[in-house]
C-alpha positions as CSV (number, residue, x, y, z in Angstrom):
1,X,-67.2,-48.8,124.5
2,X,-68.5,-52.5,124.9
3,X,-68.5,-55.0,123.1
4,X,-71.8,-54.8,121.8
5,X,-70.9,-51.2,120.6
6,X,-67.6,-52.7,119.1
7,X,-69.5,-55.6,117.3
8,X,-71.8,-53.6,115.2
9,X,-69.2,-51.0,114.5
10,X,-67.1,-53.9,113.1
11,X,-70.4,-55.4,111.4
12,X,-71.6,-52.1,109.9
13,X,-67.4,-51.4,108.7
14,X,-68.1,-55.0,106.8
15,X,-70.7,-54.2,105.3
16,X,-69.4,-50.9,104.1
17,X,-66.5,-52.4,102.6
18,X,-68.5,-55.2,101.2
19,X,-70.4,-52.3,99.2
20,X,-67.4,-50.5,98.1
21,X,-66.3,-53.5,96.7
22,X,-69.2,-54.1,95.3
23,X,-69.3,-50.8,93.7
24,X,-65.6,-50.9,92.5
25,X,-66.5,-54.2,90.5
26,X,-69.5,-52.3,89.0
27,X,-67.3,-49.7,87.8
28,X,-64.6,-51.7,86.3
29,X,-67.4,-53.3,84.3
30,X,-68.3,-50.2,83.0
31,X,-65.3,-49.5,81.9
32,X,-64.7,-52.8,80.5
33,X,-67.7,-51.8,78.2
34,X,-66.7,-48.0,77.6
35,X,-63.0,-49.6,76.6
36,X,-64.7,-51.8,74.2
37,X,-66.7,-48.9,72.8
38,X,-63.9,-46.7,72.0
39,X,-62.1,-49.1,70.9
40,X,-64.5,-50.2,67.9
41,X,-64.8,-46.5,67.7
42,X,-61.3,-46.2,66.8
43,X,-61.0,-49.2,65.0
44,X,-63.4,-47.9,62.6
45,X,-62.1,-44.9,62.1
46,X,-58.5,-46.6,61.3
47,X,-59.9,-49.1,59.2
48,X,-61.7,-46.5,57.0
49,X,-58.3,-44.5,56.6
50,X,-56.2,-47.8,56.1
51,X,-58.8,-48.8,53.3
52,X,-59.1,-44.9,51.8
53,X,-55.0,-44.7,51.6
54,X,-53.8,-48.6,50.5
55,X,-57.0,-48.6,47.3
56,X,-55.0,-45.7,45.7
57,X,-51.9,-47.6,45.6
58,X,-53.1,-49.9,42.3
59,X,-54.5,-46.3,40.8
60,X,-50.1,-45.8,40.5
61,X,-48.9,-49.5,40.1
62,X,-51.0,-51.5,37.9
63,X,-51.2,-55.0,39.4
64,X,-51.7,-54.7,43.0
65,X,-54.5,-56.5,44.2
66,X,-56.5,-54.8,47.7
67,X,-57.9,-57.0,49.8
68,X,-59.6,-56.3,53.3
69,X,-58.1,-57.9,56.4
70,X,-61.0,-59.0,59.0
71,X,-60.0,-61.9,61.6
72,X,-58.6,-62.7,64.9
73,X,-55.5,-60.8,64.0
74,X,-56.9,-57.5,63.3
75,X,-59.1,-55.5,61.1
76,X,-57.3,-53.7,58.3
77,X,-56.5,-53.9,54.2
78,X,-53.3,-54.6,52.2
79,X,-52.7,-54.8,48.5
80,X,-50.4,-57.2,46.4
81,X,-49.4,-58.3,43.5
82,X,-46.9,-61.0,42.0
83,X,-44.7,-60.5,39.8
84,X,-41.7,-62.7,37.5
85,X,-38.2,-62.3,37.6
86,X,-35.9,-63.4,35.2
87,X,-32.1,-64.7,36.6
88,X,-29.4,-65.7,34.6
89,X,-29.6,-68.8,32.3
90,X,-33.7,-67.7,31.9
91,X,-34.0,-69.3,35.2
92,X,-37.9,-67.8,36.9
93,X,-37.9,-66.2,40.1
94,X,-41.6,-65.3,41.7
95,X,-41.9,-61.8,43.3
96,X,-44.2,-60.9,46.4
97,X,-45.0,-57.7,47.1
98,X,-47.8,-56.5,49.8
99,X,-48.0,-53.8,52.5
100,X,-50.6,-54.7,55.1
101,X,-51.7,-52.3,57.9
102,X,-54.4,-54.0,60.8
103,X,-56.1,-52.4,64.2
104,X,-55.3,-55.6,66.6
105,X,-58.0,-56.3,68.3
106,X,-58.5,-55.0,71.9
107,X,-55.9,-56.7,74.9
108,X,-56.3,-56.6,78.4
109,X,-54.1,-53.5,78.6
110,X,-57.0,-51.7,76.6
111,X,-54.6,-49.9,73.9
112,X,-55.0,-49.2,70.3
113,X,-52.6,-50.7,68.2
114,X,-51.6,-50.4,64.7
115,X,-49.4,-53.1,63.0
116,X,-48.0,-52.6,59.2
117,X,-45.7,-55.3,57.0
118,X,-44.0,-54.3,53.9
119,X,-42.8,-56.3,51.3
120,X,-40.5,-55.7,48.6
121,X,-39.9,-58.0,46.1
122,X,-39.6,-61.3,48.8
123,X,-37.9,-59.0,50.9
124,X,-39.7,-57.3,54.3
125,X,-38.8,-54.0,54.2
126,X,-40.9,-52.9,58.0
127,X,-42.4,-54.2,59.9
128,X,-44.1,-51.6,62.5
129,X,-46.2,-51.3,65.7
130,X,-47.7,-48.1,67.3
131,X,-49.7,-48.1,70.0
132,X,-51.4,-45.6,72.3
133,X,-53.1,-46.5,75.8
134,X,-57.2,-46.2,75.1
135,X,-58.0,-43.1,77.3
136,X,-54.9,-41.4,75.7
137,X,-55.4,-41.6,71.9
138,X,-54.5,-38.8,69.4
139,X,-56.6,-40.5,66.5
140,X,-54.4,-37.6,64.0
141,X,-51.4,-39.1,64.9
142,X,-52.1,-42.4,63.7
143,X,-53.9,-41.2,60.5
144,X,-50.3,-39.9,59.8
145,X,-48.8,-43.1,60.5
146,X,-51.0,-44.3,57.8
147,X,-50.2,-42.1,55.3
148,X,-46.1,-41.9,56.1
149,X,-46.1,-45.3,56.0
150,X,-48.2,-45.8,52.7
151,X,-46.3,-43.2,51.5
152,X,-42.7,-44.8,52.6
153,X,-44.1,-47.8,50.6
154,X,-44.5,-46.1,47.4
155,X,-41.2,-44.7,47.3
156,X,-39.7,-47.6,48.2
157,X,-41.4,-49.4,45.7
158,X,-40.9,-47.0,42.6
159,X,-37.3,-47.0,43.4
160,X,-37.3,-50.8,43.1
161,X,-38.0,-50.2,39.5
């Protein structure tokens, strides 16, 4: 072969891997976009169930407050409510209480992640993380996060009496 013949064979193997490279860069952006898309998919769907589980909580305990959680930390609800203690000597003491469950928004490792925070009474009593890479999520296994830990929260609470 001469080098004519090996000049366009190296020329034609540039350009090839130009356009490989090409193409790989307009795959990853498509799945920079289908990331994003399931992950407001799921977010939705977690927000929904964190909403529908943490309003039934006032329903049992009178007092509790809900509020939605939307911001650069996450997208989610908690409830709380402040209440007085009285020490010895009549001296005041303020309670906080407040479970708070957010989606975080999405990371460059593209995973959905859950974050809760309990409070008892000025005392944490969890404070959780699940997560679950993008292209792997079981959506029923975090809407049973939810509940078992709204549910942990309850009985925690009621038996703080």
């Amino acid at each position: 072969m001469d080098f004519e013949q090996r000049l366009s064979k190296a020329i034609e193997r540039g350009h090839r891997a130009s356009d490989e490279k090409a193409k790989a860069q307009r795959e990853q952006a498509v799945s920079e976009e289908e990331f994003k898309r399931l992950h407001g998919q799921y977010r939705l769907q977690l927000s929904e169930r964190i909403e529908q589980c943490l309003r039934k909580l006032p329903d049992h305990f009178p007092g509790f407050r809900y509020e939605t959680i939307v911001g650069d930390r996450g997208w989610g609800a908690a409830v709380s409510r402040d209440d007085l203690g009285l020490q010895g000597a009549g001296r005041r003491q303020n309670l906080f209480t407040r479970p708070q469950m957010t989606v975080r928004p999405m990371s460059s490792y593209h995973v959905l992640e859950l974050a809760a925070k309990g409070a008892i009474r000025n005392k944490e009593v969890y404070n959780r993380t699940q997560y679950q890479r993008l292209t792997e999520v079981d959506i029923t296994s975090f809407f049973e996060l939810i509940d078992l830990w709204v549910l942990e929260f309850a009985e925690m609470y009621a038996r703080s009496g």
